[in-house]
C-alpha positions as CSV (number, residue, x, y, z in Angstrom):
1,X,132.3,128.1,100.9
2,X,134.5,127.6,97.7
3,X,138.1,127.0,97.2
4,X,138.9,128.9,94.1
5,X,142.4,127.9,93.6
6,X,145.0,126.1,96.2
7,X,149.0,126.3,96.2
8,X,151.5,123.5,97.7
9,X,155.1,124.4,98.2
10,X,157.2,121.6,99.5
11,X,154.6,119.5,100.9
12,X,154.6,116.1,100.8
13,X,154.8,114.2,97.4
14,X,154.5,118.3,95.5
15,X,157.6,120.4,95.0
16,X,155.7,123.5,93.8
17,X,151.6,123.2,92.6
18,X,148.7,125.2,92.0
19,X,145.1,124.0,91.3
20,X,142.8,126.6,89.5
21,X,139.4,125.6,90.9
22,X,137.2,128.2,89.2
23,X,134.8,125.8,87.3
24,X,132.7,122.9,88.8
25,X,131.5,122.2,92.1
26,X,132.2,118.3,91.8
27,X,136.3,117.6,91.4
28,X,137.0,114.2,91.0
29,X,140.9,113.1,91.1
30,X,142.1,110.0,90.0
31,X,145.6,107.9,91.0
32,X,147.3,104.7,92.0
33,X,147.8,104.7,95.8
34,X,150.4,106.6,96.9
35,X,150.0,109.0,93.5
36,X,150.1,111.8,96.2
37,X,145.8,112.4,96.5
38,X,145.7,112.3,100.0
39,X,148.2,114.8,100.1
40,X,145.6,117.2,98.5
41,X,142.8,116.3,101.2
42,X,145.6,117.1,104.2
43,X,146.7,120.3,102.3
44,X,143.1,121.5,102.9
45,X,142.5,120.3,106.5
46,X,145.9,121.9,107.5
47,X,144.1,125.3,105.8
48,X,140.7,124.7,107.6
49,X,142.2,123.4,111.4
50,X,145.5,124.6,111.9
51,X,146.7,120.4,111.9
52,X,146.5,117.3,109.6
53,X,143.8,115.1,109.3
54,X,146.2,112.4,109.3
55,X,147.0,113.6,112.7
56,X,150.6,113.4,111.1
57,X,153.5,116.3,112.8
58,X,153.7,119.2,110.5
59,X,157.5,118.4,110.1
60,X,156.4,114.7,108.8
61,X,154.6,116.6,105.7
62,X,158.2,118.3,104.4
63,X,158.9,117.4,100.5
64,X,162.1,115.4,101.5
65,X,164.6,117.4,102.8
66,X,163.1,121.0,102.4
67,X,163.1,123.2,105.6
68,X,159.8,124.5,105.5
69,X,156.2,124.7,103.7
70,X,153.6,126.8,102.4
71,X,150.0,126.2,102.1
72,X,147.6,128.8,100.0
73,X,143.9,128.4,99.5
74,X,141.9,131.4,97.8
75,X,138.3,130.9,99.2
76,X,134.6,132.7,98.5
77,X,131.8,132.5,100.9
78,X,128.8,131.8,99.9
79,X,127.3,135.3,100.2
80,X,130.4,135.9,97.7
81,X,132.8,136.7,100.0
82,X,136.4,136.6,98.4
83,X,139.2,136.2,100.9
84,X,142.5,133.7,101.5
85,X,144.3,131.3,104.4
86,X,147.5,130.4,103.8
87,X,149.9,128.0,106.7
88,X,153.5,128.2,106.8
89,X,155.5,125.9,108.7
90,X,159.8,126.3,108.5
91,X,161.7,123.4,110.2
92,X,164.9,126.2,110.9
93,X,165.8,128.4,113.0
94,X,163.6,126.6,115.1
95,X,160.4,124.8,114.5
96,X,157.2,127.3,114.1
97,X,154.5,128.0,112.3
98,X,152.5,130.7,111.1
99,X,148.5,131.0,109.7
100,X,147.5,133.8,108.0
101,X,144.1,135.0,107.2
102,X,143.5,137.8,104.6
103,X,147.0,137.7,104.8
104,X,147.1,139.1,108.1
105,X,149.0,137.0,110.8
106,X,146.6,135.4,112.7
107,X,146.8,133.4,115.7
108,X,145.5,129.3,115.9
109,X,142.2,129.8,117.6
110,X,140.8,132.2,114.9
111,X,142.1,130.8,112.2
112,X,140.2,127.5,112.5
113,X,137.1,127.0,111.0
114,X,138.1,130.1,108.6
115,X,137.8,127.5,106.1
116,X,135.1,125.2,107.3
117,X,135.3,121.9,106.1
118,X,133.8,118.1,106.6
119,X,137.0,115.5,106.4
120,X,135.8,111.8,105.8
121,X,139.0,109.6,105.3
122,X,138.9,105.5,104.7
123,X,139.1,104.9,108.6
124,X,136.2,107.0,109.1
125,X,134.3,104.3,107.7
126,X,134.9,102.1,110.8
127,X,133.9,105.4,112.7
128,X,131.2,103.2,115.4
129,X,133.4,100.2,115.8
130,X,136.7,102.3,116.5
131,X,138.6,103.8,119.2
132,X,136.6,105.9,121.8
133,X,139.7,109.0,121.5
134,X,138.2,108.3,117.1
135,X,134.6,109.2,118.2
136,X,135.9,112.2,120.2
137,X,138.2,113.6,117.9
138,X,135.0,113.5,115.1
139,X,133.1,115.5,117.8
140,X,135.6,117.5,118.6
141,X,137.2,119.1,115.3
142,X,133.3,119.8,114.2
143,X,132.9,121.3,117.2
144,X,136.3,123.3,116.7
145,X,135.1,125.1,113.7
146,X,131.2,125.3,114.8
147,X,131.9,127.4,118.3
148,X,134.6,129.4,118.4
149,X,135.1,128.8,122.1
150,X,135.3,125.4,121.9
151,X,139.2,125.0,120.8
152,X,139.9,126.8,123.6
153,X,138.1,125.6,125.9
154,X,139.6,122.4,124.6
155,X,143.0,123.7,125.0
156,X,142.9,124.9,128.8
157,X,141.3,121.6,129.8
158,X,144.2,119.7,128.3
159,X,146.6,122.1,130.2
160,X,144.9,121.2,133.4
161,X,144.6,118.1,132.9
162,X,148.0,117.3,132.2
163,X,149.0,119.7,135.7
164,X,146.3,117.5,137.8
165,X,148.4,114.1,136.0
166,X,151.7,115.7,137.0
167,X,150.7,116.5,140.5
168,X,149.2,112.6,140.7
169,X,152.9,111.6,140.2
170,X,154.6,114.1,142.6
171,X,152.3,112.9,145.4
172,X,153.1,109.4,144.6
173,X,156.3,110.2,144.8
174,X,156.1,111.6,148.1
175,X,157.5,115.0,146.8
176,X,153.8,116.8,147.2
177,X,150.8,116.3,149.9
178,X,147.5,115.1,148.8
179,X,146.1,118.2,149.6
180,X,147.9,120.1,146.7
181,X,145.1,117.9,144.7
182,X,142.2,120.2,145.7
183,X,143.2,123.0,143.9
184,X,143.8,120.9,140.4
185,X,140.5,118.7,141.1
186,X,138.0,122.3,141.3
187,X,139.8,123.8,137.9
188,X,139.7,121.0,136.0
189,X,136.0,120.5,137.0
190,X,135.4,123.6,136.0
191,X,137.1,122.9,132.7
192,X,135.8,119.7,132.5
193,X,131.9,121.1,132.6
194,X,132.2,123.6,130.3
195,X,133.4,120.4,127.4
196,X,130.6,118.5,128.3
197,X,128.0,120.8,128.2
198,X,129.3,122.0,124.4
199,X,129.2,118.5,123.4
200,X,125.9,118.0,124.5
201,X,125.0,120.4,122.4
202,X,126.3,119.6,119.5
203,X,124.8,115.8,119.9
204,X,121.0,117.8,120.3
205,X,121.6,119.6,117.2
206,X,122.6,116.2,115.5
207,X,119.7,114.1,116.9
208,X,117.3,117.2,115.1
209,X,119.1,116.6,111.7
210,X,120.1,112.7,111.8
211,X,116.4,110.9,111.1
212,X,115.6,112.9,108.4
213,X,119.3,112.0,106.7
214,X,119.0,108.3,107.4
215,X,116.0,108.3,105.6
216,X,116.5,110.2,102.7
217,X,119.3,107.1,102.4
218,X,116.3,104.3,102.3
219,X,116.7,103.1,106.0
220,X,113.2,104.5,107.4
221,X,112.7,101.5,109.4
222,X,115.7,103.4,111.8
223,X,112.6,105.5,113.2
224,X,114.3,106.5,116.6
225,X,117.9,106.5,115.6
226,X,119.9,109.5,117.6
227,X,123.8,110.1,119.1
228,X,124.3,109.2,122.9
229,X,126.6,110.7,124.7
230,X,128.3,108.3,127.2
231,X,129.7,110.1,130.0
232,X,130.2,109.2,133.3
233,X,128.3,112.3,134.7
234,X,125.0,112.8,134.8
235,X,123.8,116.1,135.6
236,X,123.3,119.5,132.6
237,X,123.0,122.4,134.8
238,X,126.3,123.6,135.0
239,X,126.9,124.6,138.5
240,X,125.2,121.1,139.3
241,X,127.5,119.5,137.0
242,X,130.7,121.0,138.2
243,X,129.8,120.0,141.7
244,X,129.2,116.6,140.7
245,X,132.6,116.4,138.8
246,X,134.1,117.3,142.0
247,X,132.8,114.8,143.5
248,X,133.8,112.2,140.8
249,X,137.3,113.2,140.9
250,X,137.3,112.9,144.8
251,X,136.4,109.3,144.3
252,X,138.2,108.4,141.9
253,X,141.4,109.3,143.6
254,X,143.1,106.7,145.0
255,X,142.8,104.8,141.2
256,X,144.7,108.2,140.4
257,X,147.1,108.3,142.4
258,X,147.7,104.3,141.6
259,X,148.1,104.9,138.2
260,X,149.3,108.3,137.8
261,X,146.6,109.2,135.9
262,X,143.1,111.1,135.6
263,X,140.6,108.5,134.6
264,X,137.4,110.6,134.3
265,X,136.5,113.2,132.2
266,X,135.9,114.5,129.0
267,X,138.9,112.9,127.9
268,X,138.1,109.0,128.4
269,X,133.6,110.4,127.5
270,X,132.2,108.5,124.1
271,X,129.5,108.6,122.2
272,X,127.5,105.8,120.3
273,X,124.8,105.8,117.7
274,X,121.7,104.0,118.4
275,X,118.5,102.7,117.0
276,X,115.9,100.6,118.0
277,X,117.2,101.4,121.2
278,X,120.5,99.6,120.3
279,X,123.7,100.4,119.4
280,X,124.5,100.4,115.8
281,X,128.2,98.8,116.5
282,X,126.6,95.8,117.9
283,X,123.8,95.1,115.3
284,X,123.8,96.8,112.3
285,X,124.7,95.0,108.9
286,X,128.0,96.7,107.2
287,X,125.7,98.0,104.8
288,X,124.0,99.6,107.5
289,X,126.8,101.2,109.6
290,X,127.8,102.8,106.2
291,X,124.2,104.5,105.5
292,X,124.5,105.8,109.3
293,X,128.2,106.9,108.9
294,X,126.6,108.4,105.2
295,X,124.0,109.9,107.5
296,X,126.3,111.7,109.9
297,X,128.1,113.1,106.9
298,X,125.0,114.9,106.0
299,X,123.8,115.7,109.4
300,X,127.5,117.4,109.9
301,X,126.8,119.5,106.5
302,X,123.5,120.8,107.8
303,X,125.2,121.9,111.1
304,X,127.3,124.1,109.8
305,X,124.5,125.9,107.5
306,X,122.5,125.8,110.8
307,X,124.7,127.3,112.9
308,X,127.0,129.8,111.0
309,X,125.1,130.2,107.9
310,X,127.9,128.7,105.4
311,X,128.3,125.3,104.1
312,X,131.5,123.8,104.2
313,X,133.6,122.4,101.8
314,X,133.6,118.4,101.7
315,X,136.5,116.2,101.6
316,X,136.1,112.8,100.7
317,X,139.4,110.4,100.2
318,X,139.0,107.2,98.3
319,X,135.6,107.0,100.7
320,X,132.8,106.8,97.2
321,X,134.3,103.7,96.0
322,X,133.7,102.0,99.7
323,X,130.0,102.4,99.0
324,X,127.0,100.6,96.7
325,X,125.2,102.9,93.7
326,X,122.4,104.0,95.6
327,X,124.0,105.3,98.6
328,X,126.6,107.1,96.6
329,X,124.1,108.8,94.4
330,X,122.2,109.7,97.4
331,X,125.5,111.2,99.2
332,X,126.2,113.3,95.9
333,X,122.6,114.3,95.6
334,X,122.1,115.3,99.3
335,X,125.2,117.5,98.9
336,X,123.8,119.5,96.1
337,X,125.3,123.1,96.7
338,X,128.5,122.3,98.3
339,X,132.0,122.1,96.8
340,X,133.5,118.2,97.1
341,X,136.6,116.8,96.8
342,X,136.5,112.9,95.5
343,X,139.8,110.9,95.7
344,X,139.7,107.6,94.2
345,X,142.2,105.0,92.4
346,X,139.6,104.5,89.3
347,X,137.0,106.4,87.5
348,X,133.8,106.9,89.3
349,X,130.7,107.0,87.0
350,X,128.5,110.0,88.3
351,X,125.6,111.8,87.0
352,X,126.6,115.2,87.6
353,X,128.7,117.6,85.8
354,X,132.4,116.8,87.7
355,X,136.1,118.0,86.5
356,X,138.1,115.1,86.4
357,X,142.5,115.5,87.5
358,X,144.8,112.8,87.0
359,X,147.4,112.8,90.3
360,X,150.4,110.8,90.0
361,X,154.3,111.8,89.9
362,X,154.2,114.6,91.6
363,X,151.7,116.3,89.7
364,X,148.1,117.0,89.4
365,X,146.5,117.4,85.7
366,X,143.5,118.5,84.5
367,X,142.0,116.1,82.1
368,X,138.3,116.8,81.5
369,X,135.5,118.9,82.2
């Protein structure tokens, strides 16, 4: 997949701005902090997912005190495909938005992943030593634009989830009997299974890919190194595993009802990387945890080639400069054949052909080929 051109209107740092994309795979641009080059990176993920990568409200991306903003990407597939997405989002009347595809009106769960892309921000770099709800969310929006039943999936387990919490409090509150629980406990089992089972998944297809990235990065000695999923269940049959999430919930719930809240389930599940049969988080160098994070990069790439025959587009903020020579040259190499986006305060030397744009003021210019 290539973005061709992309449009801003009233977003963020950008009045009005379009981007002609039409020449080089590699586009580099170049600011101070706060020159407005994120902006560009969260334009795209609010094209490709329907939300910001900076997990910031739409409303929170207005250019200062305009009502609404548009978002315009023209893309081609790599079979040559030409199409568009565009995202609208108006503060008044009342707070909506609206995604178009082909510039038909399409709803949220088919419009993401229209524009796959791979998001790696500055924080992403502390990806195995960050918060569980970091790992998932990694998982997750990969998974988002890899299944197209996973979103909502996603969505009706968070629905159910938040009715189970609700009825948690109405029982404590003596305003509901504790067997009005049953009925919440079996659906969001049922929800429950069908999360972990696609996440499972998705960790088997990375543990095929991952050894063969880590060592195109120099770190062969890593010779078992795979994801782990670390949930609280145990079972992969799925009528198996509903029953035994049942039986979790039941057991849990007098902590529920204590604390008002679900405490198992795909929503408190993690995953770690290991090697050697360690963890990574507990005994890798810095150096190392970068080549792994490098690794999952790569491993993400070849997913979405794997499974739906296109590769995405690669966004990478101010994330190059983090790293030594060799592993940046080996990023940029592995990634021959995909478009990517490099933000970065400085010049970067790099080896292949790259369009260089100079962000700052509220403006992004082209300054060399």
């Amino acid at each position: 997949m290539r973005l061709t051109s992309l449009s801003l209107e009233q977003f963020r740092s950008y009045d009005r701005l379009k981007l002609d994309f039409s020449g080089t795979d590699r586009l580099l641009f170049v600011g101070e902090n706060g020159a407005g080059k994120t902006n560009l990176i969260e334009a795209v993920s609010f094209l490709s997912i329907g939300r910001s990568c900076l997990k910031a409200l739409p409303e929170d991306a207005l250019h200062w005190a305009a009502e609404y903003f548009r978002l315009r990407a023209e893309t081609r597939s790599d079979s040559g495909e030409v199409s568009n997405v565009e995202y609208v989002w108006q503060r008044s009347p009342r707070r909506q938005s609206a995604l178009f595809l082909r510039d038909i009106k399409t709803p949220l769960l088919r419009f993401i992943g229209a524009l796959p892309t791979i998001v790696f921000l500055p924080q992403d770099l502390d990806l195995f030593t960050g918060t569980p709800s970091h790992r998932r969310s990694f998982l997750d929006v990969l998974l988002s634009q890899l299944k197209p039943d996973f979103a909502a999936k996603r969505i009706e387990y968070e629905r159910i989830l938040k009715q189970r919490n609700a009825m948690l409090s109405r029982i404590a509150d003596g305003v509901a009997g504790i067997d009005d629980l049953s009925l919440w406990d079996n659906r969001l089992a049922e929800a429950a299974t069908d999360l972990i089972l696609l996440r499972d998944d998705i960790i088997g297809l990375f543990n095929r890919n991952v050894q063969e990235r880590i060592a195109a990065l120099g770190e062969g000695e890593w010779s078992d190194i795979r994801m782990v999923h670390d949930r609280k269940t145990k079972e992969t049959k799925k009528a198996v595993l509903e029953a035994e999430m049942r039986q979790m919930l039941l057991e849990v719930r007098d902590r529920d009802l204590l604390l008002h809240t679900t405490t198992v389930g795909p929503h408190r599940d993690d995953w770690h990387l290991q090697a050697l049969g360690h963890d990574i988080s507990l005994f890798a160098s810095r150096g190392q945890q970068r080549a792994a994070f490098i690794a999952l990069l790569l491993t993400s790439a070849v997913l979405f080639q794997e499974v739906r025959g296109e590769r995405p587009v690669i966004l990478l903020d101010d994330v190059l400069s983090e790293l030594d020579d060799r592993h940046r040259k080996a990023l940029l190499s592995s990634l021959e054949g995909h478009q990517v986006f490099i933000t970065t305060t400085h010049a970067i030397s790099m080896e292949e052909t790259v369009d260089v744009w100079n962000v700052g003021d509220g403006q992004v210019k082209k300054i060399s080929e």
